[in-house]
C-alpha positions as CSV (number, residue, x, y, z in Angstrom):
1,X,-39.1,4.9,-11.4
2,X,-36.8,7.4,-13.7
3,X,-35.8,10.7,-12.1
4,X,-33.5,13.7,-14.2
5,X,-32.9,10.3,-16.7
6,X,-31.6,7.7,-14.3
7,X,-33.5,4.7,-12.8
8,X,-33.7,4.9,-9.2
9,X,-34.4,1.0,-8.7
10,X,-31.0,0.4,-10.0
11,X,-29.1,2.9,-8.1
12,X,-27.3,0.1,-5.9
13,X,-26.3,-1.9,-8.6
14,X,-25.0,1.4,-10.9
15,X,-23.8,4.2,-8.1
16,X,-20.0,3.4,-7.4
17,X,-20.7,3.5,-3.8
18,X,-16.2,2.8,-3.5
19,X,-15.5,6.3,-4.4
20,X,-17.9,8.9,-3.1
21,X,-18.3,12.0,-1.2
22,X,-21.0,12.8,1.8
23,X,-22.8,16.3,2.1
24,X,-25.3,17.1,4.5
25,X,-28.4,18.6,2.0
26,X,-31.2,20.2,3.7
27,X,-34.0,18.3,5.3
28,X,-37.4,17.1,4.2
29,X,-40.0,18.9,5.2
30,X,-41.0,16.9,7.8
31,X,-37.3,17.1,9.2
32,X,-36.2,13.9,8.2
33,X,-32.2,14.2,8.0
34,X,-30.9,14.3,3.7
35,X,-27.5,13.8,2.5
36,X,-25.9,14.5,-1.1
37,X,-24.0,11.6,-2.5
38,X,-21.2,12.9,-5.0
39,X,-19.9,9.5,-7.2
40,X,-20.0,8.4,-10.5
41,X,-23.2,6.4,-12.2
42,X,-21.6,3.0,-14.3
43,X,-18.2,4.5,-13.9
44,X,-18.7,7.2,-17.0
45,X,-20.8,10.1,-15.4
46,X,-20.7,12.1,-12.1
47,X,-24.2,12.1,-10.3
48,X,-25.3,13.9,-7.5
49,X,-27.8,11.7,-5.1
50,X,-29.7,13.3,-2.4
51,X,-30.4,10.2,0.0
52,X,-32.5,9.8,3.6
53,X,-31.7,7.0,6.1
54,X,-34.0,4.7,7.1
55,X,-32.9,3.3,10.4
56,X,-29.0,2.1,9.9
57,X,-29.5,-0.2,7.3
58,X,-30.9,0.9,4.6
59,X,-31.4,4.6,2.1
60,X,-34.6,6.4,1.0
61,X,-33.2,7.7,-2.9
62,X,-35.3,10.9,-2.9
63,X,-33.6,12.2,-6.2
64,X,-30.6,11.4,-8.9
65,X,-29.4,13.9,-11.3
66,X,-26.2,15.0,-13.2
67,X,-23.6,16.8,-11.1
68,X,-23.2,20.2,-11.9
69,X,-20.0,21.1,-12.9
70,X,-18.7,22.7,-9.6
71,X,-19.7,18.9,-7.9
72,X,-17.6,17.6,-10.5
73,X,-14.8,19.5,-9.8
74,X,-15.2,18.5,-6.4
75,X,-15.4,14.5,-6.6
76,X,-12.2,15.3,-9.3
77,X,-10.6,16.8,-6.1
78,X,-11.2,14.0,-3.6
């Protein structure tokens, strides 16, 4: 599935999950807990992830998009 021009099934293998930054984001409607992922997407653009555990192990990728340019300027900072 392709979401904002990225495909979500490869998100583990193109997300540089070495280098990223960890936001609480507001939660799903039926109160499930969300988190923003700031990190780059192939190492050449800066993506903005909102992400939903599921149990310990494991991510529900609800939505990837291109940063905006004050999350840029914040995953240039960290």
């Amino acid at each position: 599935m392709k979401k904002h021009g990225f495909d979500l099934a490869a998100f583990e293998e193109y997300f540089s999950f070495d280098r990223f930054i960890t936001l609480d984001a507001e939660p799903s409607k039926t109160g499930r807990a969300r988190f923003k992922l700031i990190g780059s997407w192939c190492d050449e653009v800066v993506v903005v992830a909102i992400v939903s555990p599921l149990g310990s192990e494991a991510i529900d990728i609800v939505s990837v998009r291109r940063a905006y340019k004050n999350e840029r300027a914040l995953y240039a900072s960290h």
